[in-house]
GUVO-331697 format. One line per field, with one value per residue (C-alpha): x, y, z; residue in one letter. Coordinates in Angstrom, 2 decimals. Example, Ala and Ser with C-alpha at 12.3 -4.5 7.8 and 13.67 -1.06 7.14 Angstrom:
c1	(12.30, 13.67)
c2	(-4.50, -1.06)
c3	(7.80, 7.14)
rovex	(A, S)
***
This chain:
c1	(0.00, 1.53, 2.22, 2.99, 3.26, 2.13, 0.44, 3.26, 5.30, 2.24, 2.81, 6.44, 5.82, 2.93, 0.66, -3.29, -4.27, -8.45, -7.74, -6.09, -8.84, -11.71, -9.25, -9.05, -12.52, -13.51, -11.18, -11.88, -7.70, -6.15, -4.86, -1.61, -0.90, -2.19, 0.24, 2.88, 2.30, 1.61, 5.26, 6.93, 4.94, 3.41, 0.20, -1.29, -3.71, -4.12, -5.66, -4.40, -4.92, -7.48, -10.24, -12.47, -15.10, -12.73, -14.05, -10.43, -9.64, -6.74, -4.49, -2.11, -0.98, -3.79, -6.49, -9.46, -8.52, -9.68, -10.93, -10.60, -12.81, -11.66, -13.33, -12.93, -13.60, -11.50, -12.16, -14.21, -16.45, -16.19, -19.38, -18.63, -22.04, -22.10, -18.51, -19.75, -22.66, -20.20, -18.99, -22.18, -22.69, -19.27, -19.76, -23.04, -21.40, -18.37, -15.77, -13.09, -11.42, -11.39, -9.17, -9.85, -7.93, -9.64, -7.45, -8.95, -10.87, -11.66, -9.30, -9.51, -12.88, -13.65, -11.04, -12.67, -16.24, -15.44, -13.70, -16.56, -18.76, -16.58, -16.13, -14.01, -9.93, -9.51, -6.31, -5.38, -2.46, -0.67, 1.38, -2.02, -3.29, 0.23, -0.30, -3.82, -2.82, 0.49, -1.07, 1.83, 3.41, 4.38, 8.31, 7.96, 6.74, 10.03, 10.53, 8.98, 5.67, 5.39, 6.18, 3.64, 0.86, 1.79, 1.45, -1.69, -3.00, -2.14, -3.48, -6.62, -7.04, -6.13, -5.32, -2.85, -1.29, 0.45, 3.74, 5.94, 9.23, 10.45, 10.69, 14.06, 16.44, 17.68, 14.58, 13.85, 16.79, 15.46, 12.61, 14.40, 16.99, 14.31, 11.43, 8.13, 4.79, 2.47, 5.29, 4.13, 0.99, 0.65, -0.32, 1.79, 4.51, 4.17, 4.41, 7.37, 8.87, 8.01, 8.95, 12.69, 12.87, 12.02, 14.30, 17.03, 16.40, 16.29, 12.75, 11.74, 10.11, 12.68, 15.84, 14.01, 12.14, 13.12, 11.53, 7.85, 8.51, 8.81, 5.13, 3.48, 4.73, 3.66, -0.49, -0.17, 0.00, 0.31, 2.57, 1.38, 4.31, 3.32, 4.46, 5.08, 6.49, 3.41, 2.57, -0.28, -0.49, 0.33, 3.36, 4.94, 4.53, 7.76, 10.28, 13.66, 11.35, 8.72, 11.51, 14.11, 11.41, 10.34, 13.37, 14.04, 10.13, 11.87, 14.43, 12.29, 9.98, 12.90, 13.42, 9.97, 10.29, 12.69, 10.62, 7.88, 5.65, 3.68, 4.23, 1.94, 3.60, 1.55, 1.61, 0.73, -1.92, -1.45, -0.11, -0.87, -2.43, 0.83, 2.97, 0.77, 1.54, 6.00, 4.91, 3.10, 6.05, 9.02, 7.23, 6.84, 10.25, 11.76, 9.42, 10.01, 6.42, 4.72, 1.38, 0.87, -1.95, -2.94, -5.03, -6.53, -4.30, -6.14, -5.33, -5.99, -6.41, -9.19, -12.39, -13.10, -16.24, -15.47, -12.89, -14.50, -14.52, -11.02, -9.54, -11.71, -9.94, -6.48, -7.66, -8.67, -5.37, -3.18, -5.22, -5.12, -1.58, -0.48, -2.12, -4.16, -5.33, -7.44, -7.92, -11.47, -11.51, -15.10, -16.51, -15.60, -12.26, -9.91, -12.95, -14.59, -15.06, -17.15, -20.79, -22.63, -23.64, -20.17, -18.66, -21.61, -20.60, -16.33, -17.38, -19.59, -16.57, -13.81, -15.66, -16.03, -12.69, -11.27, -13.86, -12.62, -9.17, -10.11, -11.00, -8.14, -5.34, -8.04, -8.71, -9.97, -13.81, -13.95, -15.57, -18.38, -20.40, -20.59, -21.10, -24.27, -25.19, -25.12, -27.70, -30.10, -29.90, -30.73, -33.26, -34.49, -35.00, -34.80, -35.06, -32.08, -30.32, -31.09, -30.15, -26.64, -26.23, -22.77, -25.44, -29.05, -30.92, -30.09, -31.15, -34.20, -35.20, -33.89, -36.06, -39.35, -38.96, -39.47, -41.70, -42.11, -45.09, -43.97, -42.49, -39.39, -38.06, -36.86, -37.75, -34.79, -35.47, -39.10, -40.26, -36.72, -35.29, -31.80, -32.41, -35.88, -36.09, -32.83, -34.65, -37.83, -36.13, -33.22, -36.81, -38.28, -40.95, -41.71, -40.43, -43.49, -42.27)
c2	(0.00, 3.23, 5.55, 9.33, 12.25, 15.50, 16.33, 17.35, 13.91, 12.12, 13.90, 13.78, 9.67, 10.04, 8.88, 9.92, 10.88, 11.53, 15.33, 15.54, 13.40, 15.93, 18.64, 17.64, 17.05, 20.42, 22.44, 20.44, 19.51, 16.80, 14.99, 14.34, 17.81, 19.38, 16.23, 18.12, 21.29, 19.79, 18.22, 21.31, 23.54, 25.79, 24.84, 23.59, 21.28, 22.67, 19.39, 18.72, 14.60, 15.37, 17.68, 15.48, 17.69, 19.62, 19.84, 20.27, 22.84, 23.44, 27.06, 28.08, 28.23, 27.26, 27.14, 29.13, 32.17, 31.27, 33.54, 33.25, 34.75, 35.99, 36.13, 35.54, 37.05, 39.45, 40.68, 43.60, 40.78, 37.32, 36.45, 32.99, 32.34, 35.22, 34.14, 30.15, 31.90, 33.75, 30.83, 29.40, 31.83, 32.68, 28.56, 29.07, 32.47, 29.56, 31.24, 28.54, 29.63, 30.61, 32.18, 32.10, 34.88, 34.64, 36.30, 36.37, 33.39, 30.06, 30.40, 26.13, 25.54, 28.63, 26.74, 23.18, 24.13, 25.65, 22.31, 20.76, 22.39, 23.92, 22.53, 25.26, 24.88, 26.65, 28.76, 30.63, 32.43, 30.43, 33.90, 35.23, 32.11, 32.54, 35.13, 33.86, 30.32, 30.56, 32.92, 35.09, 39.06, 38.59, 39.37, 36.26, 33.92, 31.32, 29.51, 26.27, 28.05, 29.37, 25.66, 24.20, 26.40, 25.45, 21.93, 22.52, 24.04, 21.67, 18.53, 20.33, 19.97, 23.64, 23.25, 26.07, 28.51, 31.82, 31.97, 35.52, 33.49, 36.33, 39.22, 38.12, 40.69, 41.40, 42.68, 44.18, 46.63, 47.24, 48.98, 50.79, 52.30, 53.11, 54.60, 54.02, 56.19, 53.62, 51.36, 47.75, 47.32, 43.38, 41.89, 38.97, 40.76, 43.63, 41.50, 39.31, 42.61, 43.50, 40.67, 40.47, 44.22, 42.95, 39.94, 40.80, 36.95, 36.13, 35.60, 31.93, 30.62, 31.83, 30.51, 26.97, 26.71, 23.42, 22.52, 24.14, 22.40, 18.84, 19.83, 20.82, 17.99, 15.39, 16.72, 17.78, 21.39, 24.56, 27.13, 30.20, 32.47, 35.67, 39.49, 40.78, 43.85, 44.42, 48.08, 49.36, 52.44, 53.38, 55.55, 52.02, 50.04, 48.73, 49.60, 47.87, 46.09, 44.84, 43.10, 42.22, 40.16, 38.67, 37.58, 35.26, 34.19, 32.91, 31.34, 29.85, 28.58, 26.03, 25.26, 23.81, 22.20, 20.08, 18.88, 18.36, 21.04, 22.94, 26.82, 29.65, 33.21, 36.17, 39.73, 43.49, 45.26, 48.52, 49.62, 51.89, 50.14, 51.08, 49.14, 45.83, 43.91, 44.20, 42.58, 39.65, 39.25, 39.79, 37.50, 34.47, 35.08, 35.16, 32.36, 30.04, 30.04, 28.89, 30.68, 33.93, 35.19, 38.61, 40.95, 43.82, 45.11, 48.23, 50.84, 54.03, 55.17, 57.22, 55.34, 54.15, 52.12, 51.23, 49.05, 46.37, 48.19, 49.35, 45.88, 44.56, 46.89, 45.84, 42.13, 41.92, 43.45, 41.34, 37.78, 38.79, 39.28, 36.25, 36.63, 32.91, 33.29, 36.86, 37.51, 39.65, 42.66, 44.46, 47.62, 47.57, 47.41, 49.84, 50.74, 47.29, 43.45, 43.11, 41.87, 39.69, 42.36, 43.46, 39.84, 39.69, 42.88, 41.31, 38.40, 39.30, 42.09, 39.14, 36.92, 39.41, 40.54, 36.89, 35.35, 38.55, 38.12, 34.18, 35.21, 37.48, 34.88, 32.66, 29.74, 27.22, 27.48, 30.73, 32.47, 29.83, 31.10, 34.87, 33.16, 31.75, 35.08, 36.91, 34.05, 34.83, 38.33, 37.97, 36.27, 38.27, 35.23, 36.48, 33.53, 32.48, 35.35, 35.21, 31.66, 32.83, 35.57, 35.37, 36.28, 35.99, 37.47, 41.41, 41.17, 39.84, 42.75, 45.35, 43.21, 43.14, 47.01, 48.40, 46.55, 47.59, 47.61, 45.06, 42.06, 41.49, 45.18, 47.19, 50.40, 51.91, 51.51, 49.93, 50.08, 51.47, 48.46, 47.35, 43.72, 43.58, 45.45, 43.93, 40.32, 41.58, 42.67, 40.29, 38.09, 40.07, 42.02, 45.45, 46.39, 48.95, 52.07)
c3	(0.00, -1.06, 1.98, 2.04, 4.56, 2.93, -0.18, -1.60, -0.98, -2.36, -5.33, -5.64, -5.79, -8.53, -5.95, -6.28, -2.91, -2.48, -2.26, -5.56, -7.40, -5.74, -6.80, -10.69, -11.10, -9.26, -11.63, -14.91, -14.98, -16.03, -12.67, -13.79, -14.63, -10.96, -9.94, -11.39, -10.19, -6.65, -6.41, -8.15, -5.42, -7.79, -6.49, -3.38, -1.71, 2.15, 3.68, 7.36, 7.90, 10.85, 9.17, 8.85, 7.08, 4.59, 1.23, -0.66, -2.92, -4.74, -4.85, -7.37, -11.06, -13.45, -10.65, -10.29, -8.22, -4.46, -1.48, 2.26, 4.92, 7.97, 11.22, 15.11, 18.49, 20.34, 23.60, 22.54, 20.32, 21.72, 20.90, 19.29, 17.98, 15.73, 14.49, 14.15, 11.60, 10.06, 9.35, 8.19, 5.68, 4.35, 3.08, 2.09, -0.14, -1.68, 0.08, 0.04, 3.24, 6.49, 8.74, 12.67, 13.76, 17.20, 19.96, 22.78, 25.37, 24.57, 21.07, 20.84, 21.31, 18.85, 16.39, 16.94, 16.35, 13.30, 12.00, 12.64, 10.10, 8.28, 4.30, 4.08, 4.33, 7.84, 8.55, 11.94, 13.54, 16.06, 17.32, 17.86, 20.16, 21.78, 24.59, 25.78, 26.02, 27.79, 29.99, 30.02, 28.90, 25.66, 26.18, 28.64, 26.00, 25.09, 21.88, 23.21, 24.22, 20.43, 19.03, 21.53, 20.44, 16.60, 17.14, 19.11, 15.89, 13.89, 16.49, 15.96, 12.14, 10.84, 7.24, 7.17, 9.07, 8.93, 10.17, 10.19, 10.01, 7.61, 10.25, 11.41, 12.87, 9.98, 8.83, 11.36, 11.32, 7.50, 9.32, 12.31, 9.25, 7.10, 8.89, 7.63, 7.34, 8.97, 10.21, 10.86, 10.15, 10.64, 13.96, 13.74, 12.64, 15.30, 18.19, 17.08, 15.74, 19.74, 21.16, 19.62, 20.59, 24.47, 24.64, 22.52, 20.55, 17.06, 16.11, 16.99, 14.29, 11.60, 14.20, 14.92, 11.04, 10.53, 13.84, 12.58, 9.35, 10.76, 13.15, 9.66, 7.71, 10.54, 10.12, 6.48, 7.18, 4.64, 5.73, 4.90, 5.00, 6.73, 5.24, 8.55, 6.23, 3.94, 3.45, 5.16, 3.32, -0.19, 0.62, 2.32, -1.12, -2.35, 0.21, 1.30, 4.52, 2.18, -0.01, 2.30, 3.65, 0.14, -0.20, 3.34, 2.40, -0.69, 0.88, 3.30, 0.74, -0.98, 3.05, 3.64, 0.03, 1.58, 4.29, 1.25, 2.96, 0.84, 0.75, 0.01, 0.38, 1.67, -0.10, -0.10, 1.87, 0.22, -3.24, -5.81, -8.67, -11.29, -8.73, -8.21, -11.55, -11.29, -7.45, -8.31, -10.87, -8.04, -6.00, -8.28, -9.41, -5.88, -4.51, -7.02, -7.98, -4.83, -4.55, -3.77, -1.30, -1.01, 1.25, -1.13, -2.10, -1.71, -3.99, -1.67, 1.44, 1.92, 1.30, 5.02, 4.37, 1.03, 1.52, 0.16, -3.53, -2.88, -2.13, -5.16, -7.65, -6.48, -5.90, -9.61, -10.88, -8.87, -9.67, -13.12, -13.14, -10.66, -7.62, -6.93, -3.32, -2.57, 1.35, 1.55, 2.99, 3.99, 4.63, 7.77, 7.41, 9.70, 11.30, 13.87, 13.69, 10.46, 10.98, 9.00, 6.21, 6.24, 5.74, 2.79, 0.90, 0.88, 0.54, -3.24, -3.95, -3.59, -5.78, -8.65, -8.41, -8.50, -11.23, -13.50, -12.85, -13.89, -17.34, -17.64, -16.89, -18.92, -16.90, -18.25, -18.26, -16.40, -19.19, -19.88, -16.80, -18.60, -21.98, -20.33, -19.01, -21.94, -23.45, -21.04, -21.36, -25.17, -24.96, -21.74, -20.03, -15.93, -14.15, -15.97, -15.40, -11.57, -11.32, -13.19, -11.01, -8.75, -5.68, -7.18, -4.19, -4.95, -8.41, -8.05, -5.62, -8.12, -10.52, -8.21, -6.93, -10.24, -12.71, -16.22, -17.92, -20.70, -19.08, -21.71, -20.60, -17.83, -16.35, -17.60, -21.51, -21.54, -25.41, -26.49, -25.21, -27.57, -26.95, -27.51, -30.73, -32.05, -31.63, -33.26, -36.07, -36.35, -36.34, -39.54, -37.08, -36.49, -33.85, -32.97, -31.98)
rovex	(X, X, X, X, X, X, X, X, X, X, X, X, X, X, X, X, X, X, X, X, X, X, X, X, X, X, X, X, X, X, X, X, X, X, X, X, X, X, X, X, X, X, X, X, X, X, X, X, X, X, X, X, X, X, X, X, X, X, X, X, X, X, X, X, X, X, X, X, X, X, X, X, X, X, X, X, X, X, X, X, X, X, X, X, X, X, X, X, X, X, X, X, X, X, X, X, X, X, X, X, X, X, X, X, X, X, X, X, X, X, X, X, X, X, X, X, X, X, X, X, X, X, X, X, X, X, X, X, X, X, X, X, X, X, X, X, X, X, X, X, X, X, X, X, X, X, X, X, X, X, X, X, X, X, X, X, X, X, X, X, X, X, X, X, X, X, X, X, X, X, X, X, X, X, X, X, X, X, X, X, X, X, X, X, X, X, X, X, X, X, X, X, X, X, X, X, X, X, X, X, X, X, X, X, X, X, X, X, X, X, X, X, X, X, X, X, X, X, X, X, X, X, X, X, X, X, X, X, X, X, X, X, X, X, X, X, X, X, X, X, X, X, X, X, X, X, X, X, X, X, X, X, X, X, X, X, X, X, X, X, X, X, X, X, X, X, X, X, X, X, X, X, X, X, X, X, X, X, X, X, X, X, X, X, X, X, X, X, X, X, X, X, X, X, X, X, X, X, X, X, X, X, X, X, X, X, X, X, X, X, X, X, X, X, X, X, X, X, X, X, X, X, X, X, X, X, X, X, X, X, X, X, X, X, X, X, X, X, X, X, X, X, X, X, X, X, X, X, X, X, X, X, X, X, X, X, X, X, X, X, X, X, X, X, X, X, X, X, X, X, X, X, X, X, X, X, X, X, X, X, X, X, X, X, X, X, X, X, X, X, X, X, X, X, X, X, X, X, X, X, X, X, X, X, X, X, X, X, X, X, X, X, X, X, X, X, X, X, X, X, X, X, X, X, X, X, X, X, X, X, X, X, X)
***
């Protein structure tokens, strides 16, 4: 019987595992070639052995452009309910992923109950969990409290994590020497940036990676490698931090290779939209491929409450030019914990912005779904259209709060209607106006 550790060892040996076959068929590819980009890490699987209710989806080159969700309490919201509906619905919207970033309470029992519902991959922040379970200050935390609260994580099922192993102190003298406007911006990478500044140690999971790598290939776990450095403001973009990091995460990414782990980088926050395109190429050229994650990036910063559109814009411009995973950002973004309306409204502007970057890097089949929409809308056919509709629900209340007098029209042309009169007399009738 053929035996493997990790996705990625499975497909070094040509082995089939169940993931890969649920993969292929969900992305139409031929399983040999998602094989290949599997064992050259261009692409991954994120499927930790004990999540039991994962439905598996693939991230990376030639795959349909994915989104995660996050969500979690925090001791301002710790109402775990409202987070476990979140949850709920985020499925229920085909977000692929979630990401607990719960910080506050009863972290594992937030973390378990979502892995058992979730379909979704789930990812979390150990560095987050770190402070609340060891019960400690943070500049009292040692190396083997951060490691035990990894392989907590990954006892529990979470399909992959983010781990700032790039903020070493060598990085972090890149930002001391050159100052930033909005500094650090990340909360992972803030409090290991603090907590080297406190102890005067090398940053723990950079100085002991091989010892995270040999946790993550035990359960089968994606490391997602954390931009501790991303910009979180347009002025930031670009800077020696930002690619001083890049470049340890690309070192670190042939590191984990060699424990067969599979490797997804993280990227920008912030960046002005002439600037996105030359990052998703540095990246892939520096990382070797692996795929690259982003949050926005949002392409301004002065649309508090708009967020959502701003992250969309930049979202769509980096998918389209390399970009395969797309973090969701939401109205309420810079502002409070997004609530359910929020989450809706990032989750519907992620989903545009990745299925349009899909037909721009022209994945294969990504433009039949628009094909079909354009069908319906000649032959004015609006159940169809609603039923094709990336969130149905919305259009049909446009549809019902404004009713035309001639059913084949809208309110907005009625009897002057293009694609009614073009049918008529494409059809060799007056079109009777």
């Amino acid at each position: 019987m053929s035996s493997y550790t990790t996705q990625m060892d499975a497909a070094r040996q040509g082995i089939v595992t169940p993931e890969t076959e649920i993969v292929a068929a969900k992305e139409n590819m031929d399983i040999n070639e998602l094989l290949e980009k599997v064992a050259a890490g261009t692409a991954v699987i994120p499927a930790n052995k004990h999540h039991e209710t994962l439905s598996p989806e693939g991230i990376g080159e030639g795959l349909r452009t994915k989104i995660n969700v996050n969500l979690g309490i925090s001791r301002d919201a710790a109402d775990i309910e409202l987070e476990l509906n979140k949850v709920r619905t985020a499925i229920d919207m085909k977000a692929e992923a979630i990401m607990d970033l719960s910080n506050y309470g009863k972290t594992r029992e937030m973390r378990r109950r979502i892995l058992d519902i979730s379909t979704a991959m789930l990812g979390t922040v150990p560095v987050y969990d770190a402070i609340g379970y060891c019960e400690k200050k943070l500049k009292d935390i040692t190396k083997d409290d951060f490691m035990r609260v990894v392989r907590q994580h990954a006892e529990d099922g979470v399909d992959f994590m983010t781990i700032h192993a790039g903020i070493n102190r060598a990085t972090a003298e890149k930002v001391k020497n050159n100052r930033r406007r909005m500094n650090i911006v990340s909360r992972g990478g803030a409090l290991l940036f603090a907590w080297m500044e406190m102890t005067g140690n090398e940053n723990p999971f950079f100085e002991y990676y091989d010892e995270v790598m040999e946790i993550f290939r035990e359960h089968d776990v994606t490391i997602s490698l954390g931009d501790a450095c991303r910009p979180g403001c347009l002025d930031d973009a670009s800077d020696p931090a930002q690619i001083s990091e890049l470049i340890v995460l690309g070192e670190l990414t042939k590191r984990a290779w060699e424990h067969d782990v599979q490797v997804m980088v993280e990227g920008p926050g912030h960046m002005a939209m002439n600037q996105i395109a030359a990052n998703m190429i540095m990246e892939k050229r520096l990382c070797h491929g692996a795929p690259f994650y982003v949050l926005g990036p949002l392409v301004t910063d002065v649309a508090p409450g708009y967020d959502h559109i701003t992250s969309a814009i930049g979202g769509a411009i980096a998918a389209a030019n390399g970009a395969d995973f797309l973090c969701y950002v939401t109205p309420a973004e810079h502002l409070r914990l997004p609530d359910l309306d929020d989450m809706r409204e990032g989750i519907i502007a992620s989903r545009i912005a990745a299925h349009a970057a899909d037909i721009a890097k022209g994945v294969k089949g990504a433009m039949d779904w628009d094909n079909k929409m354009a069908d319906a809308r000649r032959e004015i056919d609006w159940d169809k259209m609603f039923d094709l509709a990336l969130e149905p629900e919305k259009p049909r209340a446009y549809r019902a709060s404004s009713k035309p007098r001639e059913e084949n029209t809208c309110t907005m042309c009625g009897e002057q209607c293009a694609v009614k009169n073009m049918n008529k007399i494409l059809g060799g009738e007056d079109i009777g106006i």
